[in-house]
Legacy VTK file of the C-alpha trace (Angstrom):
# vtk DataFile Version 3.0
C-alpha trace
ASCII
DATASET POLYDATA
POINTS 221 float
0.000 0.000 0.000
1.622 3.243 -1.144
1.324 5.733 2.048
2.019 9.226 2.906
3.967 9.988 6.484
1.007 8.059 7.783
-2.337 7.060 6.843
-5.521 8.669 8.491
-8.104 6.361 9.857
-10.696 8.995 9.430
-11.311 11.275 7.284
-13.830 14.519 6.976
-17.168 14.708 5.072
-19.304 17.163 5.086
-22.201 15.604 5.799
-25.094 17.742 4.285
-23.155 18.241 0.907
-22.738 14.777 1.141
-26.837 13.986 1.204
-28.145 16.924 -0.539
-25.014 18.737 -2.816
-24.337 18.612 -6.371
-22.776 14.993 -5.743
-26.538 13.338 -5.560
-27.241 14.351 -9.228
-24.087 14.108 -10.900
-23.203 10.713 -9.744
-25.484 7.370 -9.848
-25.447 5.709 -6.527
-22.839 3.510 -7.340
-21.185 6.071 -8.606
-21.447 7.762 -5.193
-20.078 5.140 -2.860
-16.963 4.498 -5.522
-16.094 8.415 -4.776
-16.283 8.138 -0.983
-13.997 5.303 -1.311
-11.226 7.287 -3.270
-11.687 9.577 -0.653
-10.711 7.399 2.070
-8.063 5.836 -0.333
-6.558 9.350 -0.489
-6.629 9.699 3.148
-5.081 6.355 3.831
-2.374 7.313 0.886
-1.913 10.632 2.777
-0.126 12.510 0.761
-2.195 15.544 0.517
-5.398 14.552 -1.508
-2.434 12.853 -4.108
-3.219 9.127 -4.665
-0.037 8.047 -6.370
2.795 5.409 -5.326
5.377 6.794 -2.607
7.768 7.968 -5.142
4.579 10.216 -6.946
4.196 8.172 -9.561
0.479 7.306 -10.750
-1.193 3.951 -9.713
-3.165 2.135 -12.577
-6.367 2.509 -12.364
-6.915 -1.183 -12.169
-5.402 -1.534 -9.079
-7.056 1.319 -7.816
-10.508 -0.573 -8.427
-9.086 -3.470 -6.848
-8.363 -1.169 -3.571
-11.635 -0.349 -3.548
-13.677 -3.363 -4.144
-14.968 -1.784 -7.358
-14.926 -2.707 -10.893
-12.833 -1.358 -13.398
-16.002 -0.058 -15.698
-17.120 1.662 -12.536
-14.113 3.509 -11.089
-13.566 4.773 -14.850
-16.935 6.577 -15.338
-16.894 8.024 -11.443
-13.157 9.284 -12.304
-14.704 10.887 -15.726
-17.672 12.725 -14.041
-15.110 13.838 -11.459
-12.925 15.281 -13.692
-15.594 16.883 -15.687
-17.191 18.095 -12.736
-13.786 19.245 -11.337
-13.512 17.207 -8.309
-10.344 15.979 -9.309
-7.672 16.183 -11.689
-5.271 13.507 -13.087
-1.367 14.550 -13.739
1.514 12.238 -14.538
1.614 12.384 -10.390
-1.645 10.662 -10.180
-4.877 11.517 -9.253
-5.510 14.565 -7.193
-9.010 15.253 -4.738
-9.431 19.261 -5.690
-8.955 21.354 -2.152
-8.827 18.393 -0.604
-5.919 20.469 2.168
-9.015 22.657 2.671
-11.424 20.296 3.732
-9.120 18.005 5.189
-7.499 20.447 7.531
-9.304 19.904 10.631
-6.783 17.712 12.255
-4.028 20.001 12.049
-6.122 23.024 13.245
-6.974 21.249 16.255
-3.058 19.807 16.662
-2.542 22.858 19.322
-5.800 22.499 21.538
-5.189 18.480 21.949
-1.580 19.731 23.099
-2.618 22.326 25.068
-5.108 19.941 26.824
-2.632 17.081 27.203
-0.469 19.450 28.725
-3.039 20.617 30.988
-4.077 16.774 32.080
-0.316 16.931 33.037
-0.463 19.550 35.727
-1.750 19.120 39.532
-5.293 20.883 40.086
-4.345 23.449 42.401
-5.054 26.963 42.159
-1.309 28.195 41.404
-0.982 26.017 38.647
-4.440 26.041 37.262
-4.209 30.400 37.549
-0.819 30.277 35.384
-2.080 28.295 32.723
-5.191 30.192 32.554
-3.762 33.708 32.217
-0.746 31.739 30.283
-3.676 31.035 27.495
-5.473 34.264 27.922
-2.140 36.740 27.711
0.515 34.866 25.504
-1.511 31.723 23.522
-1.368 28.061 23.293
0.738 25.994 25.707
3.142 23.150 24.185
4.294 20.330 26.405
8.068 22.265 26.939
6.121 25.148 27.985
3.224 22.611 30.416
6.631 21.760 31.731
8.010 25.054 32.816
4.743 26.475 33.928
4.705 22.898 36.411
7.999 23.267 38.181
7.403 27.221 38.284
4.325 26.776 40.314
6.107 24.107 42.921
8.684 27.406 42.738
5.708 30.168 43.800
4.249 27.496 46.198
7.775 27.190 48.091
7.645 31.135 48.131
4.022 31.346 49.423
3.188 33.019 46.149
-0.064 34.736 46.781
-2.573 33.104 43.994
-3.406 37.230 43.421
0.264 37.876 41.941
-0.655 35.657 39.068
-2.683 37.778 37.106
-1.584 40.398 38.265
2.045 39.732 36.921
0.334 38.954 33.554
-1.663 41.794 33.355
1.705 43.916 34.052
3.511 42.246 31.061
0.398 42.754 28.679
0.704 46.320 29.720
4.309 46.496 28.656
3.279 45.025 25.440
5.969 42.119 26.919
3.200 39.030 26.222
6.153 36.279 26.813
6.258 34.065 29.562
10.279 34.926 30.404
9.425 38.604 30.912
6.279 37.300 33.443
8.396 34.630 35.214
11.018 37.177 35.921
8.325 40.087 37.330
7.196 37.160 39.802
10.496 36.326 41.303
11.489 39.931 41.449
8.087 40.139 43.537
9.490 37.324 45.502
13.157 38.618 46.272
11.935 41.544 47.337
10.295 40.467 50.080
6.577 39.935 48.699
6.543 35.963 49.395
4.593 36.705 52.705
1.640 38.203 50.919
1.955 41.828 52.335
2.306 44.977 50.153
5.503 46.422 48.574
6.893 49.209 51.143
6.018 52.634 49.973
8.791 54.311 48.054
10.274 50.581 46.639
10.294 50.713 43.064
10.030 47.436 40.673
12.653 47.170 38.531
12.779 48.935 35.125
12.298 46.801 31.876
15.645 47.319 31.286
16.778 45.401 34.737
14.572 42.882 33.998
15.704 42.384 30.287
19.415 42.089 31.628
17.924 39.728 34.537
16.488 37.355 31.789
20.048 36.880 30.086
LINES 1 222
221 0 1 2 3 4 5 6 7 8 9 10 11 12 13 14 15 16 17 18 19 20 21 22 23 24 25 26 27 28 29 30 31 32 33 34 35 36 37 38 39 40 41 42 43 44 45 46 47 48 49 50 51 52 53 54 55 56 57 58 59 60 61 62 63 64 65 66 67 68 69 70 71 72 73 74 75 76 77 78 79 80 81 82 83 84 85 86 87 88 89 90 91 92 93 94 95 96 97 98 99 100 101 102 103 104 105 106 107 108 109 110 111 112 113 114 115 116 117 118 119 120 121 122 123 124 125 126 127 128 129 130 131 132 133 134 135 136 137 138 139 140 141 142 143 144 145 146 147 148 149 150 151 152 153 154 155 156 157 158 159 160 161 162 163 164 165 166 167 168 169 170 171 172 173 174 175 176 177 178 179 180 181 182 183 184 185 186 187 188 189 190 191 192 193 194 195 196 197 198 199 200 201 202 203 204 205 206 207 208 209 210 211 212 213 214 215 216 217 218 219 220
């Protein structure tokens, strides 16, 4: 079986152009079923809507039927009406599904949120931890596992210091207000909060000044 990086086990259909498009009238029945088997064929090949042989080289179409449990007679006039109808196109690459990267897309647009929520399944459910990946998500964006990582030791960090839960959001607020939306520039406003003698919870003595971006640029080097 010619295959891409790997094959999909699922692919997506839209299911009311599916039952009531353009695809009811321009294709018998049978006709119908052999195109949503080249679709899965093309998502097994995975190469992109491409169903060719791994060096991109076209597969006969008799072996093609034979992949799908189809005749030869049949796959033939569903690949015409295709191509007439512009559903696909045939090259000396093989056959290719037309936008098939558009509609087929879905599993790379949700890549980050799976990550993001396998990384959150990772942390403990306390409320320093669950507080920096929420403002993490709301202030800077989607959290990888290296980043799942760094926010988990920081919070065993802030709950050795006695990190008020407050300081949290309040340190990301302060870096959105810098326009410094990067988790390096927060991390660093938190421990300066905690050097300074904030780990108890009580305010900054009047007249102490937080460092100045530039201090906490050089303190991120």
């Amino acid at each position: 079986m010619p295959r891409g990086s790997a094959g999909r086990r699922w692919i997506k259909l839209y299911t009311r152009g599916r039952l009531h498009g353009s695809i009811v009238y321009q294709l018998e029945e049978a006709e119908q079923s052999v195109w949503d088997k080249l679709l899965c064929f093309a998502g097994e090949i995975n190469m992109d809507g491409q169903i060719s042989d791994n060096d991109g080289r076209p597969l006969p179409h008799s072996f093609i039927a034979h992949e799908l449990h189809t005749t030869l007679e049949l796959l033939e006039s569903t690949l015409k009406k295709c191509g007439e109808e512009g559903r696909i196109s045939e090259t000396d690459n093989g056959i290719h599904i037309t936008n098939w990267k558009e509609y087929q897309s879905e599993y790379e647009r949700q890549k980050p949120y799976r990550e993001s929520k396998k990384a959150k399944e990772q942390l403990p459910l306390e409320p320093i931890s669950s507080e920096l990946y929420r403002n993490y998500e709301k202030e800077i964006g989607v959290i990888s596992p290296a980043i799942a990582d760094e926010l988990k030791d920081f919070s065993a960090y802030c709950r050795e210091s006695n990190v008020p839960v407050g300081w949290i959001s309040e340190a990301f607020a302060e870096a959105a207000k810098n326009n410094k939306r990067n988790w390096a520039y927060v991390k660093a406003i938190l421990k300066t909060w905690v050097e300074q003698g904030r780990g108890t919870g009580k305010a900054k003595p009047r007249g102490q000044r937080l460092p100045t971006d530039e201090q906490r640029e050089k303190s991120l080097k």
